[in-house]
Kinemage of the C-alpha trace (Angstrom):
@kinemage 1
@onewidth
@group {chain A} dominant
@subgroup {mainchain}
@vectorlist {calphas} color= white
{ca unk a 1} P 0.000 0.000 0.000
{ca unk a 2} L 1.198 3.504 -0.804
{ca unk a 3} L 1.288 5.923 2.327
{ca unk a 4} L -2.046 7.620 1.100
{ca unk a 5} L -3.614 4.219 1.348
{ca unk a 6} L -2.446 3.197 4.709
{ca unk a 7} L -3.737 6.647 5.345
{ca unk a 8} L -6.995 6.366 4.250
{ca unk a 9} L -7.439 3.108 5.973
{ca unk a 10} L -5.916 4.156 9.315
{ca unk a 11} L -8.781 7.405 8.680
{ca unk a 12} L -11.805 4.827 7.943
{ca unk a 13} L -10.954 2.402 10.913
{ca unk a 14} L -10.167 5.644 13.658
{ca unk a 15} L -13.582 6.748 12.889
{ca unk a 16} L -15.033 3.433 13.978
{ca unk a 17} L -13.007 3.466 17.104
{ca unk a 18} L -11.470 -0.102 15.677
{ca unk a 19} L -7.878 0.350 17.139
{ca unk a 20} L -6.952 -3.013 17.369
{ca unk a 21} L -7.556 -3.469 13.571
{ca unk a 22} L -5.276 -0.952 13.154
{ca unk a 23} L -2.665 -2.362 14.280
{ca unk a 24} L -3.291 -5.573 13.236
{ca unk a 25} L -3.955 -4.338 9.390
{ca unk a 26} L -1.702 -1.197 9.191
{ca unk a 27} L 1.715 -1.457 11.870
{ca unk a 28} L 4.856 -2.758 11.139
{ca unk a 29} L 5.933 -5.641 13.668
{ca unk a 30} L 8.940 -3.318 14.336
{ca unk a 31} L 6.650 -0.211 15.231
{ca unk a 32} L 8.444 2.748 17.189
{ca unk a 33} L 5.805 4.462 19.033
{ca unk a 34} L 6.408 8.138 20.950
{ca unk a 35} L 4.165 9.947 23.160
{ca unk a 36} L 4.866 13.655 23.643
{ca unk a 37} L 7.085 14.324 26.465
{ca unk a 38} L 4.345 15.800 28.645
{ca unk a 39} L 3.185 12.152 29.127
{ca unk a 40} L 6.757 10.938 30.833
{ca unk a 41} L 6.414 7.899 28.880
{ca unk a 42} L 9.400 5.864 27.092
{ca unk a 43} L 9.081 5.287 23.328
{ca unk a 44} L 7.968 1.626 22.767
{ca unk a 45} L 9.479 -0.690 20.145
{ca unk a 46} L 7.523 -3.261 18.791
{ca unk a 47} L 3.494 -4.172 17.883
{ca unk a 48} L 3.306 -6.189 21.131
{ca unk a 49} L 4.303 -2.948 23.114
{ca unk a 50} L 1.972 -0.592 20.926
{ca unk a 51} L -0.623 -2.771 21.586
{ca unk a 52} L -0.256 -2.718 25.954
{ca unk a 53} L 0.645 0.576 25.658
{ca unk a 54} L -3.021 1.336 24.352
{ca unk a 55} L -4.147 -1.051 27.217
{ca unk a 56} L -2.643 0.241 29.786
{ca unk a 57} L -4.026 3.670 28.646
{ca unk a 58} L -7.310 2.357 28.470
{ca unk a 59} L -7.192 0.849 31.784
{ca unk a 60} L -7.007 4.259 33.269
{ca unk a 61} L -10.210 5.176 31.390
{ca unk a 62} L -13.823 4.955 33.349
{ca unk a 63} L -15.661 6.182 30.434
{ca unk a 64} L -15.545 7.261 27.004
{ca unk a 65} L -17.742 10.100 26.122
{ca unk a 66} L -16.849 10.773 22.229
{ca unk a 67} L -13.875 11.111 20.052
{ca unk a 68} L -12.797 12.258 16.533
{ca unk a 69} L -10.310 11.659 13.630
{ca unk a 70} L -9.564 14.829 11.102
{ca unk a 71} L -8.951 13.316 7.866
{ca unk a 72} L -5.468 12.679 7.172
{ca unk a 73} L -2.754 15.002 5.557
{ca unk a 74} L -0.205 13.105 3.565
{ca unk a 75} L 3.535 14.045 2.491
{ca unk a 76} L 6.072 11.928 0.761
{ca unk a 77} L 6.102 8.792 3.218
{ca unk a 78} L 4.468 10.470 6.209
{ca unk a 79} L 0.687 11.353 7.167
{ca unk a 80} L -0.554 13.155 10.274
{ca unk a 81} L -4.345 13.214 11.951
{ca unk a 82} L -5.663 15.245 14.622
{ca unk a 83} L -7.500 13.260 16.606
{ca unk a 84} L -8.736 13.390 20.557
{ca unk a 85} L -11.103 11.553 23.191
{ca unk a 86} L -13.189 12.981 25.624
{ca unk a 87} L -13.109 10.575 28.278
{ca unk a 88} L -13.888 10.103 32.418
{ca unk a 89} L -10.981 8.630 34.208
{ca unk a 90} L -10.559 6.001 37.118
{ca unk a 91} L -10.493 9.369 39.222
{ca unk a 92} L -13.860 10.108 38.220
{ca unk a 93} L -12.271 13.472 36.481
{ca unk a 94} L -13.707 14.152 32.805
{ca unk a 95} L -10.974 14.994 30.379
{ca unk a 96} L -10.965 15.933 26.871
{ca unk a 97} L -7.469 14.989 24.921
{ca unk a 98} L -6.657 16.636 22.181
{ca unk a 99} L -3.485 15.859 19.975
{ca unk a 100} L -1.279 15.365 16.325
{ca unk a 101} L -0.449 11.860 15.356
{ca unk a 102} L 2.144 11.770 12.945
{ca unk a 103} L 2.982 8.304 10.992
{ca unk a 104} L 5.745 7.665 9.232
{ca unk a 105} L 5.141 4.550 6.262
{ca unk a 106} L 7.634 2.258 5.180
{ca unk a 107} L 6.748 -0.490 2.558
{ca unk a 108} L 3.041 -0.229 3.019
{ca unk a 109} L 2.902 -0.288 6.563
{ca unk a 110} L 3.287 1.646 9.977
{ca unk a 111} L 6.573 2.266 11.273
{ca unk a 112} L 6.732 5.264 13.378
{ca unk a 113} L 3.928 7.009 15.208
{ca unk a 114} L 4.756 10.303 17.174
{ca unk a 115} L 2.428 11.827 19.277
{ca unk a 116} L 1.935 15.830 19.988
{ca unk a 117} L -0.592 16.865 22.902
């Protein structure tokens, strides 16, 4: 897949809220992913650590009250979405996280994601 294809599909699936697809479909098995540095969090290496990253995220959610996915911009090998939840946590404080993902593509898949917030 060209980088405006994995783009459109990473778009189409974000929308439905079907993350796990996305990985499975989209991510290299060598995925580097980096939060922003707000979120004191080390870059993780690898699909397997995407993937508990996103659960150990989610297991500090309570509730999800809605979320979005701008459609993507593309350039060269790279796309970008702005995306964000609004979302009660375990502390029973509602948040609303807003933020840039930026994907690098390599060979028709994932291989980089960078987060800004």
């Amino acid at each position: 897949m060209t980088t405006l294809e994995v783009a459109d599909q990473y778009y189409k699936l974000a929308k439905e809220g079907k993350w796990s697809k996305i990985h499975d479909k989209l991510y290299s098995e060598d995925v580097w992913s980096i939060e922003a540095p707000i979120a004191q969090q080390p870059p993780a290496q690898g699909l397997h650590a995407v993937r508990n990253k996103g659960i150990e995220w989610s297991a500090n959610i309570k509730e999800v009250h809605g979320g979005y996915c701008k459609e993507p911009i593309v350039a060269g090998t790279h796309f970008s979405c702005a995306m964000g939840t609004e979302y009660t946590d375990t502390k029973d404080q509602k948040r609303q996280l807003d933020e840039i993902g930026v994907f690098e593509v390599k060979e028709g898949k994932i291989v980089k994601e960078q987060f800004f917030y």
